[in-house]
Phi, psi and omega in degrees: 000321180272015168268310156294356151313295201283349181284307187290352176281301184319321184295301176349287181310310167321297172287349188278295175319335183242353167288294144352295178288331207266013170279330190254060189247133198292194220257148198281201214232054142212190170263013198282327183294285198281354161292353173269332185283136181294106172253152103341104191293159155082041184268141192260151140234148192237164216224170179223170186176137192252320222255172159064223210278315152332297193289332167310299187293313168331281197313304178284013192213012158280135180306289194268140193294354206233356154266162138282149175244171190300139209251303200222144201212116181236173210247140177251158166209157192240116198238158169301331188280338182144186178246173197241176163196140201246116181216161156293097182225151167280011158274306173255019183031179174342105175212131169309002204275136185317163183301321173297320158307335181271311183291338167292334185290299190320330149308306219298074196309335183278346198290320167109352179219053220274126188254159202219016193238239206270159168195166227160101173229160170230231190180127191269098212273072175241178159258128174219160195269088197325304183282352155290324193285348135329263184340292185305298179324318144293002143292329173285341177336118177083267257304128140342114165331105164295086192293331172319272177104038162245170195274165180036108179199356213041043166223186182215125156289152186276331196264347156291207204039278198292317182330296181305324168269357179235147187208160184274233168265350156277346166111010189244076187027132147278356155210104150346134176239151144295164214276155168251158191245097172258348161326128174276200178264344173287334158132020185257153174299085184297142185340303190300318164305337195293287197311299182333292213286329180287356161306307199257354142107031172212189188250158163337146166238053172282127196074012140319117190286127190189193199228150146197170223288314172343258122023305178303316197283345185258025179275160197258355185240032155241190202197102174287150164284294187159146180260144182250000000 
């Protein structure tokens, strides 16, 4: 009997350990997953990507060693025609596309911003004004990537892009910015910002006020749907 006790714990543990793993599992090879999800405007989804510029943010922004973190964070907006999604990207800077294009991009190894994991989307459970953020949103429409990383400067970054579009009924940002981090956690600079900033001729902007998505997925005034 007490043997069978530990065989059924062992089963347990298994399945809780492979349920646990089947949350972080990649993205299906189609849009058939997000074409069943009921999405919403102004529902975020956030994307995770190990290569480039993805694995550079992994570093300075995951809590935990044992999650990965979010990289990259776009916007839905919901149409008669279907849904849309609004991002930040450095290939297309401030851009509009139907939803199947942003999940064909997420494949796209050529694309220069190939996302390669995880995805999660959610819903900003506050009150908000649907039609500024319509408004806002489509004014950054064409704006340039902001390679920078700095506030005001007329470019966006994707997770400033959801900053900039959302606010409450007073009028007062729903995500806050923070200091910003390019630092892994042992304090050393990974290669790719070394390189990035010195491209672009300027120093780290560390601790600059600013946003990333990581840090974004953890607002207490989001609401996950489930992860996929």
């Amino acid at each position: 009997m007490k043997h069978l006790r530990y065989l059924l714990l062992a089963l347990c543990l298994m399945a809780a350990f492979t349920s646990c793993r089947q949350q972080y599992t990649p993205l299906p090879p189609t849009n058939q997953f997000f074409g069943m999800c009921n999405f919403s405007t102004g529902d975020l989804i956030f994307i995770c990507d190990t290569t480039g510029m993805g694995s550079a943010i992994q570093s300075a922004t995951a809590r935990e060693s044992f999650h990965p973190a979010w990289t990259h964070v776009a916007i839905t907006e919901c149409t008669d025609s279907g849904v849309y999604v609004i991002d930040a990207t450095p290939a297309l800077g401030v851009a509009r596309r139907p939803l199947d294009e942003f999940i064909a991009s997420v494949y796209d190894t050529n694309s220069g911003y190939s996302f390669t994991s995880l995805a999660i989307y959610c819903y900003v459970d506050v009150p908000y004004d649907t039609a500024t953020l319509l408004k806002r949103m489509h004014s950054f429409i064409g704006l340039p990537y902001d390679p920078y990383f700095l506030p005001d400067n007329g470019k966006l970054y994707c997770s400033e892009l959801v900053q900039e579009c959302f606010f409450d009924q007073n009028g007062n940002r729903l995500f806050p910015s923070k200091p910003m981090n390019f630092f892994a956690s042992d304090g050393s600079l990974p290669a790719y910002w070394q390189h990035h900033f010195d491209s672009l001729g300027i120093t780290v902007p560390q601790d600059m006020p600013g946003t990333n998505p990581n840090d974004m997925s953890h607002s207490p005034i989001l609401h996950r749907f489930k992860i996929e």
